[in-house]
C-alpha positions in Angstrom: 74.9 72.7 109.3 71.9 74.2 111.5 70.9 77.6 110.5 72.1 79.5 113.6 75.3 77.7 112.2 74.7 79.2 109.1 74.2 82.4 110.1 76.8 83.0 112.3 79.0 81.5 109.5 77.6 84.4 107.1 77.1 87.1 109.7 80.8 87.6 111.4 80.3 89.8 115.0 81.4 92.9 114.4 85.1 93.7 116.2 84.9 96.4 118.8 87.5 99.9 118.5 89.5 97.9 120.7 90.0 95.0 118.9 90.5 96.5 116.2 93.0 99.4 117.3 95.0 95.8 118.5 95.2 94.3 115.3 96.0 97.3 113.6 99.3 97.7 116.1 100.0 94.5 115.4 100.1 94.7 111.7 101.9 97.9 112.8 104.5 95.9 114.5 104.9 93.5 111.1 105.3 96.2 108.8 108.5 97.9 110.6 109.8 94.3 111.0 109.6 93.2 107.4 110.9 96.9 106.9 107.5 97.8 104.6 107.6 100.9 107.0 110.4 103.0 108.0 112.0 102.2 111.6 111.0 106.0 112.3 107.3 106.2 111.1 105.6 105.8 114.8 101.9 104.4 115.2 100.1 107.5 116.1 102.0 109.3 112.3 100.8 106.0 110.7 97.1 106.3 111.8 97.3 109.7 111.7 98.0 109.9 108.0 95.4 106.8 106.9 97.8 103.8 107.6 99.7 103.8 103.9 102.6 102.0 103.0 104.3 104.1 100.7 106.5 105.9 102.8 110.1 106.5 101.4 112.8 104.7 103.6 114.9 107.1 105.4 
């Protein structure tokens, strides 16, 4: 392994606000699927309150 190799390996690129604001939608999307999150519990409420998963169902 070269040492750029090893860098990069040890030094991940930071996501951007967009990238991450996708993956948290999508693990947004999961959660109500599995039923972790209640069908009612909208994305914007979810970030809003710190993205828990203890919220009771209906």
């Amino acid at each position: 392994m070269t040492e750029a190799e090893k860098y990069r390996f040890t030094h991940p690129r930071e996501l951007s606000e967009e990238e991450k604001m996708n993956r948290q939608r999508s693990q947004y999307t999961l959660l109500i699927e599995w039923k972790i999150l209640p069908k009612w519990l909208t994305f914007e409420q979810w970030k809003q309150d710190g993205f828990p998963l203890n919220y009771p169902k209906e």
